[in-house]
C-alpha positions in Angstrom: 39.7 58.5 49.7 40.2 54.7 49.6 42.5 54.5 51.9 40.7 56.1 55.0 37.4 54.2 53.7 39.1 50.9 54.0 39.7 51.9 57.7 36.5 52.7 58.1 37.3 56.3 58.7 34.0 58.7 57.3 35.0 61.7 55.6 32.4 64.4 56.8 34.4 67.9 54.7 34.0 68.3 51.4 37.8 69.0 51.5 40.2 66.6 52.8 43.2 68.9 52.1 41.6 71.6 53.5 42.3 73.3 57.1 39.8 70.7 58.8 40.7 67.3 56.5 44.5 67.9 56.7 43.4 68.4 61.1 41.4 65.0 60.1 44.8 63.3 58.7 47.5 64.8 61.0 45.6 62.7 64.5 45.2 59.4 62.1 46.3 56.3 63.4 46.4 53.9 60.3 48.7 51.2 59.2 51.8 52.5 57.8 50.9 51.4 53.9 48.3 54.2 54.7 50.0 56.3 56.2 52.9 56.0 53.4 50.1 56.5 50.8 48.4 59.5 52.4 51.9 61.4 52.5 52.8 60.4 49.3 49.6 62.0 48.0 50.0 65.4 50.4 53.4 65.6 49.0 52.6 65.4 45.8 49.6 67.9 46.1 52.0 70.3 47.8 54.4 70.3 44.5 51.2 70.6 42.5 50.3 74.1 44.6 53.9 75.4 44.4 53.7 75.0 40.3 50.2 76.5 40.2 51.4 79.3 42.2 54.6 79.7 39.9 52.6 80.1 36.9 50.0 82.0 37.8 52.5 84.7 39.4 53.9 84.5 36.1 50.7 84.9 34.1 49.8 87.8 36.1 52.9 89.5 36.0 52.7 89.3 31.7 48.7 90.3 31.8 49.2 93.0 34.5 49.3 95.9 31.8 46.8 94.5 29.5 43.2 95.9 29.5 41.3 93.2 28.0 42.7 90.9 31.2 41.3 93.7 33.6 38.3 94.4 31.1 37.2 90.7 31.3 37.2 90.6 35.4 34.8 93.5 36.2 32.3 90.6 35.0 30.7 88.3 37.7 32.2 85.0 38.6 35.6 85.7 36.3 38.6 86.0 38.1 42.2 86.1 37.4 42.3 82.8 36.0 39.5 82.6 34.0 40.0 85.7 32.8 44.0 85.3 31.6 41.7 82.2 29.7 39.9 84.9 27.6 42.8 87.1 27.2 44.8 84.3 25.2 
């Protein structure tokens, strides 16, 4: 992220909004047009999750009876997403 770079900060996770990056973020000290910009980003991921979660509870609710969508998963590496991909 730009903003932590141009503070110098090095980002050692491979997942900034992950357990250990958002433990990274939380004890930041930066100036507040940082600070502003990081929230505004975690906020805005945070809506993004709620949505994803809205529609795949929704997908799996319609594909829940369909055999082809549990057919498809007994393969390796396709999961519920990938497989509601197949299905439609």
């Amino acid at each position: 992220m730009r903003c932590l770079a141009k503070c110098g900060i090095q980002v050692l996770m491979s997942d900034l909004f992950g357990v250990e990056g958002t433990k990274l973020l939380d004890r930041l000290d930066l100036p507040a047009a940082y600070t502003a910009r990081i929230g505004s980003l975690r906020r805005i991921m945070d809506d993004l999750d709620f949505e994803v979660e809205v529609f795949e509870n929704l997908t799996r609710g319609r594909l829940r009876t369909d055999p082809g969508y549990a057919a498809v998963q007994q393969f390796p590496g396709i999961g519920p997403i990938l497989g509601a991909v197949f299905v439609a």
